[in-house]
N, C-alpha and C positions, 0 to 999 in steps of 0.2 A: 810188211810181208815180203817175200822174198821171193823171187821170180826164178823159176829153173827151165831149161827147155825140156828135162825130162826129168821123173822119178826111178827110182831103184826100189823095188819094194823085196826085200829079204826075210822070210818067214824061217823063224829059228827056236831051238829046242834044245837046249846045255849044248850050245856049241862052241864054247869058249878056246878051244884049243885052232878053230879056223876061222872064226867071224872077222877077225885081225887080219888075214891073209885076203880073204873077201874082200873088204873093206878097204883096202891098200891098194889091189887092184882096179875096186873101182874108181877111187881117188885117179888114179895116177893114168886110166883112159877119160878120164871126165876131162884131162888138161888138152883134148884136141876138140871141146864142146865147147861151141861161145853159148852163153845163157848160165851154164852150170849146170850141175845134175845133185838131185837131191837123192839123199840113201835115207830106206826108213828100213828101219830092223823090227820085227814083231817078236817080240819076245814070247812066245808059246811055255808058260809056266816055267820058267827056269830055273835050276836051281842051283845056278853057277854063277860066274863072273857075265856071261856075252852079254847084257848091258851094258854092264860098264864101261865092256872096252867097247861097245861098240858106240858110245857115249863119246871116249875118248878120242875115236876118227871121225868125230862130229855127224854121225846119222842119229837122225831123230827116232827116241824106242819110244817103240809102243806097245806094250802088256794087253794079253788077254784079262785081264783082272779087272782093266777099264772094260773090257770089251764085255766081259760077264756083269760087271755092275750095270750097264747100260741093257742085255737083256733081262736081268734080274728086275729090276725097276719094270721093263714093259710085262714082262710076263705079273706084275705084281699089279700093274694098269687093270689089267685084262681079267686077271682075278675077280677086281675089285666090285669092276663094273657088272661083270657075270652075277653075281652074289646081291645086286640088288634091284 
């Protein structure tokens, strides 16, 4: 596991045409951080490239898509138990 002294959290929505320009910037303030800094991009239903690239300047993505399977699921808990 990888130790950072601080995170970057980027919430994003088809922004492929700046997620790159973001990302570059944070890289390149992150070199006066001892510990490092970790970038995380949420990808907000995309329907473009910004994962990828954002994949590419090595921030960690993360999809609403996990983020709906995992209320899907509770709200399907809560269903269940209601019903009997």
């Amino acid at each position: 596991m990888n130790q950072y002294t601080f995170s970057v959290v980027i919430p994003a929505h088809n922004e492929e045409k700046y997620i790159g320009k973001c990302l570059r910037s944070i890289k390149s303030a992150s070199k006066y951080v001892s510990g490092g800094v970790e970038m995380i991009v949420v990808a907000n239903r995309c329907t473009d490239r910004t994962a990828v690239i954002a994949k590419h300047y090595g921030a960690r993505v993360l999809t609403n898509a996990f983020l709906q399977y995992e209320i899907q699921e509770s709200e399907l808990q809560k269903a269940e138990s209601s019903s009997q």
